[in-house]
C-alpha positions as CSV (number, residue, x, y, z in Angstrom):
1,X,29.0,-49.8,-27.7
2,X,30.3,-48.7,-24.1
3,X,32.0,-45.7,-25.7
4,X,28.7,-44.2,-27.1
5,X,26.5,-45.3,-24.1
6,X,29.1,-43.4,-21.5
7,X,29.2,-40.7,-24.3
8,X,25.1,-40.2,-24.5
9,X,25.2,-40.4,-20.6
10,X,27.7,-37.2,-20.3
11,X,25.9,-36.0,-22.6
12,X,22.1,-36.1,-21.0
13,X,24.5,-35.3,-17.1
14,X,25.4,-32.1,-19.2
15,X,22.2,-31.1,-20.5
16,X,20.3,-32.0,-16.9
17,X,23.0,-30.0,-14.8
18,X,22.3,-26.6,-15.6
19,X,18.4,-27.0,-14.7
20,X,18.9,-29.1,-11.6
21,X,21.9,-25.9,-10.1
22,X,18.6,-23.6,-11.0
23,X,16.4,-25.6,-9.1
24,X,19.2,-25.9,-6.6
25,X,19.2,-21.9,-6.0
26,X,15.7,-21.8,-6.3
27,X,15.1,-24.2,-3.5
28,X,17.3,-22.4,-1.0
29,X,15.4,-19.0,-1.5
30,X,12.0,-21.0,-1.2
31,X,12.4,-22.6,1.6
32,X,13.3,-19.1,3.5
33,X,9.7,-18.5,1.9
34,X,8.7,-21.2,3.4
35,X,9.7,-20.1,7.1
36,X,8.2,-16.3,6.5
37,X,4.6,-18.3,5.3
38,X,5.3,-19.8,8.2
39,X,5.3,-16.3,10.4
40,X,2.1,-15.1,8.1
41,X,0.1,-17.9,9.2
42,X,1.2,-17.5,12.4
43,X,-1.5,-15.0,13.5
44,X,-4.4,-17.6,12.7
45,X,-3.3,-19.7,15.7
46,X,-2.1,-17.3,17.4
47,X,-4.4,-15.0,18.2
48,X,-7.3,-17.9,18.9
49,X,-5.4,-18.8,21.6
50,X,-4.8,-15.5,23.2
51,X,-9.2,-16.1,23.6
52,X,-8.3,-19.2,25.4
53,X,-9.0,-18.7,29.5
54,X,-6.3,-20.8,30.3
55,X,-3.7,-18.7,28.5
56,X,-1.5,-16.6,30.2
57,X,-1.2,-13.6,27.7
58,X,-4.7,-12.1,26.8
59,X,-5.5,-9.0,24.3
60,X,-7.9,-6.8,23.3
61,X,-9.2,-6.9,19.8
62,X,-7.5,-3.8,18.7
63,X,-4.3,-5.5,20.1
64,X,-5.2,-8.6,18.1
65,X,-5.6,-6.6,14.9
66,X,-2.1,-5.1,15.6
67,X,-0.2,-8.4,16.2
68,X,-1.5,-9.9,12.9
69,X,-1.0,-6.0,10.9
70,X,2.5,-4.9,12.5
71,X,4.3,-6.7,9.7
72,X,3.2,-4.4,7.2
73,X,5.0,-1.7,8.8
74,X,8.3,-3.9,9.5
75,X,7.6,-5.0,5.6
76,X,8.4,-1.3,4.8
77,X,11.4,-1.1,7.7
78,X,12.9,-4.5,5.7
79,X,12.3,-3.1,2.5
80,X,14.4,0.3,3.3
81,X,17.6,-1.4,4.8
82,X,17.7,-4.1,1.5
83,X,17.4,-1.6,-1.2
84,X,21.0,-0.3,-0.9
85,X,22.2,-3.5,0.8
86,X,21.8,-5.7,-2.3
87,X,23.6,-3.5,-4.4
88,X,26.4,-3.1,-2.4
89,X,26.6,-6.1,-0.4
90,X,25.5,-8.7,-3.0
91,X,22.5,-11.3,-3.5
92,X,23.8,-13.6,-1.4
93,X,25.4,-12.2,1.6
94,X,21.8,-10.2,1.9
95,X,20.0,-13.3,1.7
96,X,21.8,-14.3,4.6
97,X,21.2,-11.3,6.4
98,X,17.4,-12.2,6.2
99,X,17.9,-15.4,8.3
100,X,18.8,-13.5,11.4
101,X,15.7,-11.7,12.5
102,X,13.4,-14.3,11.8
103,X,15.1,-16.5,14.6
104,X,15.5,-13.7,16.7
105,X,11.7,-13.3,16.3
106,X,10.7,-16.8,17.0
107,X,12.7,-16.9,19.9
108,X,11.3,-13.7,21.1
109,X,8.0,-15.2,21.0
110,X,8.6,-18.0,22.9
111,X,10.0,-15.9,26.0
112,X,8.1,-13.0,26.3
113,X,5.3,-12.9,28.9
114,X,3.1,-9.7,27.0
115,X,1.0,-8.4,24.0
116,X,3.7,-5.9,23.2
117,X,6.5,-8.2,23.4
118,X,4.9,-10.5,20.9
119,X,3.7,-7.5,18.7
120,X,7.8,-6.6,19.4
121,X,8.8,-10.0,17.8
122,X,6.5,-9.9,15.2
123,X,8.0,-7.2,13.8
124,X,11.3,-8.3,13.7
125,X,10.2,-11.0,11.5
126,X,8.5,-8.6,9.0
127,X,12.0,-7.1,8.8
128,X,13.4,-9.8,7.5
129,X,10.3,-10.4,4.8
130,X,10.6,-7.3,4.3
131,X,14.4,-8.0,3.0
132,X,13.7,-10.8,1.3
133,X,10.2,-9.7,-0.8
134,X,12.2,-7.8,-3.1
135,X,15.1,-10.0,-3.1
136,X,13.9,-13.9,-3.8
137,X,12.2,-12.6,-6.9
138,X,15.7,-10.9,-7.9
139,X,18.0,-13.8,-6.9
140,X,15.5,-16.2,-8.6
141,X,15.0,-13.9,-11.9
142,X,18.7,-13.5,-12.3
143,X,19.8,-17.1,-12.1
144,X,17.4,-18.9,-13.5
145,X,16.9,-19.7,-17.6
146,X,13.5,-17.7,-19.2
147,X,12.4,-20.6,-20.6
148,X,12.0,-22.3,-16.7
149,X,12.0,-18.5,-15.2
150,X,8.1,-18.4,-14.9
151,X,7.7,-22.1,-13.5
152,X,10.6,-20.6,-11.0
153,X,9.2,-17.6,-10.0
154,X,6.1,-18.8,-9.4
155,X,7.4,-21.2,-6.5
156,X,7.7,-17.7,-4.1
157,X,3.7,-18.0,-3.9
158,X,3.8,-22.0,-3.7
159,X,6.3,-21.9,-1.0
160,X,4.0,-18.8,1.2
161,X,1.5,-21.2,0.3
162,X,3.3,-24.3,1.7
163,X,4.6,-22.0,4.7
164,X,0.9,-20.8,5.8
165,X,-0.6,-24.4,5.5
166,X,2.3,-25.7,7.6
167,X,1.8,-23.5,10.3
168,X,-2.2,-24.1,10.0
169,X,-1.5,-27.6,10.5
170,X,0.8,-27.5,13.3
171,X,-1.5,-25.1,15.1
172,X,-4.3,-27.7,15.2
173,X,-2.4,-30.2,16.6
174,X,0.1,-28.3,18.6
175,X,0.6,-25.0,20.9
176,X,1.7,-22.0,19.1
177,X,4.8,-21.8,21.7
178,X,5.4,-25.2,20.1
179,X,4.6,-24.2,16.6
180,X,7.0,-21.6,17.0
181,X,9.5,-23.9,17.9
182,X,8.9,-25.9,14.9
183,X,8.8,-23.1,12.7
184,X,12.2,-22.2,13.4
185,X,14.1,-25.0,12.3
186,X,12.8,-24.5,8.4
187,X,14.9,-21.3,9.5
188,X,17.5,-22.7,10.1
189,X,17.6,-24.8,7.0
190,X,17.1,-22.6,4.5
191,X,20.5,-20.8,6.2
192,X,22.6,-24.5,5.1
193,X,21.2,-23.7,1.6
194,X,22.2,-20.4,1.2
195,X,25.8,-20.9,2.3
196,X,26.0,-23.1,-1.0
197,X,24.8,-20.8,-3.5
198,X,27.2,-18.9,-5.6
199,X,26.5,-14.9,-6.2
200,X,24.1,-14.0,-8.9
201,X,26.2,-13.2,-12.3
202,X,24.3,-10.3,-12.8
203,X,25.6,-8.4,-9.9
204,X,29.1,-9.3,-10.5
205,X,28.6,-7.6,-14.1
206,X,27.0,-4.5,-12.6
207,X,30.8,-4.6,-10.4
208,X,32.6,-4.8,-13.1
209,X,33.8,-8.5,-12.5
210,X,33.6,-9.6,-15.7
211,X,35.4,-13.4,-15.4
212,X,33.8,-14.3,-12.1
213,X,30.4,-13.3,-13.7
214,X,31.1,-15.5,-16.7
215,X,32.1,-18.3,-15.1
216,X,28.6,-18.7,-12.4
217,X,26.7,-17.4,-15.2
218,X,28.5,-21.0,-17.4
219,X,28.3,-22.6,-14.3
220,X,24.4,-22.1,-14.0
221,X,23.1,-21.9,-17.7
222,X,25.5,-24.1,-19.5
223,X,27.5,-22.8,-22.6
224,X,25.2,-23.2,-25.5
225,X,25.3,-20.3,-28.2
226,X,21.8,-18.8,-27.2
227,X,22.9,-18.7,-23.0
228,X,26.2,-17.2,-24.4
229,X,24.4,-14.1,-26.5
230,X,22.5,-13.5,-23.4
231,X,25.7,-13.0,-21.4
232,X,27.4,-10.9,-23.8
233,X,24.4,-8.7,-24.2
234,X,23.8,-8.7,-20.3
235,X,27.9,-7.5,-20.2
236,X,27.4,-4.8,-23.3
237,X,24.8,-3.1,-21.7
238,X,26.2,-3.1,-18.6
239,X,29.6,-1.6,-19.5
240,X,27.6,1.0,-21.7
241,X,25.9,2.1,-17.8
242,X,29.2,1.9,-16.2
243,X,30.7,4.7,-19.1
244,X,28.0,7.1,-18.2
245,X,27.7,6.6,-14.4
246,X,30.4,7.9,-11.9
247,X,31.4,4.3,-11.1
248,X,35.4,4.6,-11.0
249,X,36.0,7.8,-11.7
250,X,38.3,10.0,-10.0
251,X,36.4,12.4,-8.7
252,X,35.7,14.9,-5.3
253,X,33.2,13.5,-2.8
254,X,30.6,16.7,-3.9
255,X,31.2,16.1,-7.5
256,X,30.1,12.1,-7.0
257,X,26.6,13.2,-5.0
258,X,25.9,16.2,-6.8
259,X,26.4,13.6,-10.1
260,X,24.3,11.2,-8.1
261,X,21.2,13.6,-7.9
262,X,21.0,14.2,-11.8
263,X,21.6,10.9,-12.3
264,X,18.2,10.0,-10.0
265,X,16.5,13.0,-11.5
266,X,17.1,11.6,-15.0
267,X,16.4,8.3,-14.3
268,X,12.8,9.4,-12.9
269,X,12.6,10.5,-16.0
270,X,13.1,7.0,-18.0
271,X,10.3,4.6,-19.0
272,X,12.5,1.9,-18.2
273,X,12.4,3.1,-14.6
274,X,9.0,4.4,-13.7
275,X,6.6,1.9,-15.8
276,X,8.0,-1.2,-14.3
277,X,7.7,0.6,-11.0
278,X,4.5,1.6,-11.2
279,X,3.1,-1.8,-12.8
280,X,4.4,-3.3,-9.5
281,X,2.7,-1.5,-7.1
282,X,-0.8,-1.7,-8.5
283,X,0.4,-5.1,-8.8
284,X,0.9,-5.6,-5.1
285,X,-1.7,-3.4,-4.1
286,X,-4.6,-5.6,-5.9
287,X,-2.6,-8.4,-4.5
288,X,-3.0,-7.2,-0.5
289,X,-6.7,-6.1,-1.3
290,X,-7.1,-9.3,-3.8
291,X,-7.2,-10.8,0.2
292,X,-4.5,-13.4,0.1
293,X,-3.3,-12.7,3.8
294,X,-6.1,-11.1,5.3
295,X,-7.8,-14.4,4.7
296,X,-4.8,-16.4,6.0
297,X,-4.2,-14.0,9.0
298,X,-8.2,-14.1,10.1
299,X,-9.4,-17.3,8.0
300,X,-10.9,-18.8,11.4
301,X,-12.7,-15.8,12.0
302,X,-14.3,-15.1,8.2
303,X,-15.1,-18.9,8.2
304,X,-17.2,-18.2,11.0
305,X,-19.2,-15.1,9.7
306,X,-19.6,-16.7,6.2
307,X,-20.1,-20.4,6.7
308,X,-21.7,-19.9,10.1
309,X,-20.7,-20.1,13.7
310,X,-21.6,-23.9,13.7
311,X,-18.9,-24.5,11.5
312,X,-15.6,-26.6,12.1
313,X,-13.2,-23.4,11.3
314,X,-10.1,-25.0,11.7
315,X,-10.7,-28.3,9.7
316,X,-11.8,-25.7,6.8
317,X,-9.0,-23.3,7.5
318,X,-6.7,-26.6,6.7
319,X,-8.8,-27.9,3.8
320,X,-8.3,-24.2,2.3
321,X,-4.5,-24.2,2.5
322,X,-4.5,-27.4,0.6
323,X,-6.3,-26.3,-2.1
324,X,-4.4,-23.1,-2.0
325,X,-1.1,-25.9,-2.3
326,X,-2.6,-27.6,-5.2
327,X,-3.7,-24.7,-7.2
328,X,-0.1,-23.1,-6.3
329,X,1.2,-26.4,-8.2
330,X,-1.2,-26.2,-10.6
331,X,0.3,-22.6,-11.1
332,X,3.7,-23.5,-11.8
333,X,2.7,-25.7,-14.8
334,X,0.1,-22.7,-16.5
335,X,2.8,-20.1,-15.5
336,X,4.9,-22.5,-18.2
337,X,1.6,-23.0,-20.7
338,X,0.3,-19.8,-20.8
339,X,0.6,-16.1,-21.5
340,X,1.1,-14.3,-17.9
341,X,-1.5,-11.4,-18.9
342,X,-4.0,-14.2,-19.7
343,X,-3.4,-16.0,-16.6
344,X,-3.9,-12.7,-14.5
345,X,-6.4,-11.3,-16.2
346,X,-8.4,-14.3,-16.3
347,X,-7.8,-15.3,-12.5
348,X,-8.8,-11.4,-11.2
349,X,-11.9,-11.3,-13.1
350,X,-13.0,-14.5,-11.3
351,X,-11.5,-12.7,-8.4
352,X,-13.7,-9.8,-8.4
353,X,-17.2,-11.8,-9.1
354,X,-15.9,-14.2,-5.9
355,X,-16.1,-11.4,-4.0
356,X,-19.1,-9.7,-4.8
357,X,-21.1,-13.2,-4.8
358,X,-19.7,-13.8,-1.3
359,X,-20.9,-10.7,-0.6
360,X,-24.1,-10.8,-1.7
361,X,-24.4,-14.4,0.0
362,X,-23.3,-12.6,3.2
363,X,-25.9,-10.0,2.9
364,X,-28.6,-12.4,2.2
365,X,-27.9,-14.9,5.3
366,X,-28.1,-11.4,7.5
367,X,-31.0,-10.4,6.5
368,X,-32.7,-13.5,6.7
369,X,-33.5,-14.2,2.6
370,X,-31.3,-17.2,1.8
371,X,-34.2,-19.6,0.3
372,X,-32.3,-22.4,1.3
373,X,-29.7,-23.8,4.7
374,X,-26.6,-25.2,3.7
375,X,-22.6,-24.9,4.2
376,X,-21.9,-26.0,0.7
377,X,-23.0,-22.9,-1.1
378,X,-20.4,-20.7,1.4
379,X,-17.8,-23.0,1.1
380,X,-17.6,-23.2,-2.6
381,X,-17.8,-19.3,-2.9
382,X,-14.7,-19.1,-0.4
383,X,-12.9,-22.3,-2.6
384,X,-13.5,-20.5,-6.0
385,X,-12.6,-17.1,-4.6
386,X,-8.9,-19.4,-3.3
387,X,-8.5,-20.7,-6.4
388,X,-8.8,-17.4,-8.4
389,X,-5.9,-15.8,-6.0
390,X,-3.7,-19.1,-5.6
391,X,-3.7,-19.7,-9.2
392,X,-3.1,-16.0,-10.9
393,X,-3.3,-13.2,-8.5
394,X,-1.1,-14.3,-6.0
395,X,1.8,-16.1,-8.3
396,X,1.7,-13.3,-11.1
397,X,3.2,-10.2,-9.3
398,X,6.4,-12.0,-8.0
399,X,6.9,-13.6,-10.7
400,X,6.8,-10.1,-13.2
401,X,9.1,-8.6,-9.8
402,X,12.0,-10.8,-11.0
403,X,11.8,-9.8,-14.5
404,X,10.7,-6.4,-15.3
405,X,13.4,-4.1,-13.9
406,X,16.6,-3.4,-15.9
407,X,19.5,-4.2,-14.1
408,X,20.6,-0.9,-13.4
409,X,17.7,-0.2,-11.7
410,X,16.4,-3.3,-10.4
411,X,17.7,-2.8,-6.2
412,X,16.2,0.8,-6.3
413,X,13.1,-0.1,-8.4
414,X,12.6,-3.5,-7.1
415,X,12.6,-1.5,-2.8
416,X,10.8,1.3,-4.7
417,X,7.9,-0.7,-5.9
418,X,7.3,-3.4,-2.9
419,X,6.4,-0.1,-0.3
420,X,3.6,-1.1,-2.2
421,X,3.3,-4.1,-0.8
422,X,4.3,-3.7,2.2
423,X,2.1,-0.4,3.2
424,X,-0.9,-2.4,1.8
425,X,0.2,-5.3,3.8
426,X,-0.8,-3.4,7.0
427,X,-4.0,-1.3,5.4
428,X,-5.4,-4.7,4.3
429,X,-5.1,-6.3,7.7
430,X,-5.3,-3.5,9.8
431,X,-8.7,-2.4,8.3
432,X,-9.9,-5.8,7.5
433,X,-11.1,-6.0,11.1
434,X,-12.5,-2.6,11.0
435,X,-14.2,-2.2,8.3
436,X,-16.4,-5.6,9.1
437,X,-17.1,-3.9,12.4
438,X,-18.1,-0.6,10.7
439,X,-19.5,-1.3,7.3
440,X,-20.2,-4.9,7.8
441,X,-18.2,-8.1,5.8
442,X,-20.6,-8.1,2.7
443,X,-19.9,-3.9,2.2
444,X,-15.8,-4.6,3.1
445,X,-15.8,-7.6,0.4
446,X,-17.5,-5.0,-2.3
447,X,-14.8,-2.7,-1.5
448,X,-12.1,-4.4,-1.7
449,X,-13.2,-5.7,-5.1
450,X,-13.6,-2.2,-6.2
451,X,-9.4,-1.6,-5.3
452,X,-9.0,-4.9,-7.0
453,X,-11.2,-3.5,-10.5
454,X,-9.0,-0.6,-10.2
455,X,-5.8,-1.8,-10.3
456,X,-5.9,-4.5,-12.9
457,X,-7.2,-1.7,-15.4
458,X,-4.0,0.4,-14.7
459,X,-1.9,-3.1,-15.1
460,X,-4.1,-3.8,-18.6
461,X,-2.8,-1.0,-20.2
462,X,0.9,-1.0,-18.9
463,X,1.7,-4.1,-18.3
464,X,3.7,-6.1,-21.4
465,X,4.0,-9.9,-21.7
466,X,7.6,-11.1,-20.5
467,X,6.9,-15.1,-20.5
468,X,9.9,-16.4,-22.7
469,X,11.8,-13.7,-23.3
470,X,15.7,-12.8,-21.5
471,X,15.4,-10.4,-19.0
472,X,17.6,-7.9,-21.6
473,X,14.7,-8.2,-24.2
474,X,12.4,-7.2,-21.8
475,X,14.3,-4.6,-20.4
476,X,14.8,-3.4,-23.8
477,X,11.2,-3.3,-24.7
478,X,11.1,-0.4,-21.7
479,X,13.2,1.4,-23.2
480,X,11.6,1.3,-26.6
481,X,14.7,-0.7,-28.2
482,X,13.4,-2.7,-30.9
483,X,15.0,-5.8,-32.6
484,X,16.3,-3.8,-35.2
485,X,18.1,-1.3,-32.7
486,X,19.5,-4.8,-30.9
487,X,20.8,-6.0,-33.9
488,X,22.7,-2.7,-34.7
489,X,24.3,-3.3,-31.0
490,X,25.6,-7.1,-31.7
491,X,29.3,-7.3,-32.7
492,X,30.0,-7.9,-36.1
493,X,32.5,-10.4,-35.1
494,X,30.3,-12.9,-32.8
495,X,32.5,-15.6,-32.8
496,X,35.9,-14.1,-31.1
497,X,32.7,-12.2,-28.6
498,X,34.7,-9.3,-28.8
499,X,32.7,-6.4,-28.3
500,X,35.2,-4.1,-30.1
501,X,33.4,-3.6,-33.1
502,X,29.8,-3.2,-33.6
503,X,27.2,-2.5,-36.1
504,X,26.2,1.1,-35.8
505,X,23.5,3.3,-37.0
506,X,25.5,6.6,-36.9
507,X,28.6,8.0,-38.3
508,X,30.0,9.1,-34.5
509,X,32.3,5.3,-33.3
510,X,32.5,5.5,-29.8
């Protein structure tokens, strides 16, 4: 009786260990999240203090606009220097690299004595989000199972979420020098993490290092038959790249880069390569216009133009990122239930009719024809128009980062896409202010919901349902590889998982 009891327990230890090393890795890349939440959030107590007469660094609205904006253009700065680096380099020695300017940025902020210094430090922290956007998706997407992938990926968006509401919280209670200080030691953490995480078995394929790849990839996923088949198929493919690529061949430096350029020139070329990138970046652009971090970088400010000047912005700004928590929890379970085109789809329409009631409600107050007072009416409006981007809009595009691009491609197409984000990053917040100025909030709120109608009808027609399926299957659907093509690829022999012989459609053996 003893026997079988120890048996069952090994047994359950065995079954358990796989999911809780996923959630291991997963943890260390969210709690990074976590701290650059922390730096988007930032600008909300920030720059209400700057107002303050007693403090002793003052700026001009445009100056304001720039300190919140500047990370859009370090975004793009960030996402240049990791494109290359994570191919070369690795997952994990570049998500180390990403720890570095964050602290130099917090750091910065708490000594400098100028607008330009903290616009300075500012963008040294978008740097390093701009290193990571690209890369916690990847990292995540590679090592996780696809049956948990989506619950996974979806904990980027719950841990900006957790990020932005701890630094709203701190603000309300604290200074921002000391909120910086705070802010920093999540920093810090998420570097103890990293230092235990092994490198993504993916990458070590796309080296060539076979037996190290095989044994995280075990290590990770277990050794069941179906996480096996996925292995061997990840390694077939790959070596099938490597044959055609200049990877190890002995050849002059000119002949390597004049090969490189046909080789980018085809690959434009490939569905595999320009669909995924261009689902992203309508992706991320309705995602910046959608409003996610214009309304955490100014929440105090649109609070107090929609709800009313009278209104306790800072209790609301909190009570906002809680229900932007909840909903990103609520997320994680529905990115496990449902279909992710559903759950976008579903989540942007309600999206686009948030905005446009908010800004006819906006409109109305303005012009004096609101038949009744109240803050209840404004306050739902903003907590619907949350729940639509928490839930679906914000948690969709980084989860579809870390599966859509094929392995060969997925550095180049994964820093390709994200300018998107990034450039869109700064238009959002830099106009945001402007445009209310200009136009007024109830004509910027129409527009932004007309960028957000356009993109998810390009994303309708492009973008293919990936929830449960390997990231080869879905990178094979690209490529217009159906299961019958697969099956001709497996080896006739599957249980020696020798890929010497295989089933073949053709009389030409290669």
């Amino acid at each position: 009786m003893g026997e079988l009891q120890e048996s069952v327990l090994v047994k359950n230890e065995k079954k358990a260990s796989p999911f809780l090393k996923q959630a291991f890795v997963t943890a260390s890349v969210s709690t990074n999240i976590i701290a650059h939440g922390c730096v988007i959030g930032f600008s909300a107590i920030l720059i209400p203090s700057l107002r303050l007469p007693e403090s002793h660094i003052h700026a001009t609205s445009s100056e304001e606009s720039w300190i919140a904006s500047i990370i859009g253009f370090a975004l793009i700065t960030g996402n240049i220097i990791i494109t290359p680096l994570m191919d070369i380099l690795g997952r994990k020695r570049s998500h180390l690299l990403t720890i570095l300017p964050v602290l130099l940025g917090w750091f910065l902020l708490l000594v400098v004595k100028n607008v330009a210094g903290l616009i300075a430090a500012r963008f040294i922290q978008g740097i390093a989000m701009g290193m990571l956007g690209p890369l916690g998706s990847i990292i995540i997407g590679e090592m996780t199972d696809p049956v948990n992938r989506g619950a996974f990926l979806t904990c980027v968006s719950l841990s900006l979420t957790i990020g932005v509401l701890f630094c709203h919280s701190l603000g309300t209670y604290f200074s921002w020098e000391q909120s910086a200080l705070i802010c920093s030691f999540i920093t810090f953490t998420s570097l103890c993490l990293i230092i235990y995480n092994p490198e993504s078995p993916s990458w070590l394929i796309s080296k060539g290092r076979i037996e190290d790849a095989r044994k995280v990839f075990i290590w990770l996923r277990g050794d069941g038959d179906q996480q096996l088949d996925e292995l061997e198929k990840m390694i077939a493919a790959q070596k099938m790249a490597r044959k055609s690529s200049v990877i190890d061949q002995k050849l002059s430096a000119g002949a390597k880069i004049s090969r490189y350029f046909r080789y980018l020139r085809l690959t434009m070329k490939k569905p595999e390569f320009y669909k995924p990138i261009t689902i992203m970046v309508f992706l991320y652009v309705m995602f910046q216009f959608a409003g996610i971090n214009v309304i955490s970088s100014y929440a105090t400010d649109i609070i107090s133009q929609v709800v009313g000047p009278e209104a306790n912005a800072k209790v609301i700004m909190v009570a906002l990122d809680i229900e932007r928590l909840i909903c990103n929890i609520l997320a994680v379970y529905l990115m496990k239930t449902m279909k992710r085109r559903t759950l976008l789809f579903s989540t942007g329409l309600i999206c686009i009719l948030s905005y446009i009631a908010k800004g006819l409600y906006v409109y109305a107050k303005q012009n004096n024809k609101l038949p009744f007072e109240g803050q209840w009416l404004p306050i739902a409006l903003i907590g619907i128009y949350m729940f639509s981007l928490t839930v679906g809009i914000s948690s969709i595009p980084f989860a579809v980062s870390g599966e859509i691009f094929p392995l060969e491609y997925r550095g180049l197409g994964s820093g390709i896409s994200i300018l998107g984000l990034s450039l869109n990053f700064f238009v959002a917040l830099k106009c945001f202010p402007m445009l209310t100025n200009s136009i007024g909030l109830s004509c910027t709120y129409y527009l932004y919901a007309g960028v957000v109608t356009l993109c998810m009808s390009v994303v309708w027609l492009m973008l293919p349902e990936t929830k449960d399926r390997t990231l080869q299957e879905i990178e094979d659907s690209f490529r217009g590889v159906g299961p019958g093509d697969a099956k001709s690829a497996e080896p006739l022999n599957k249980a020696n998982r020798e890929l010497t012989m295989r089933r073949v459609s053709s009389v030409i053996m290669y």
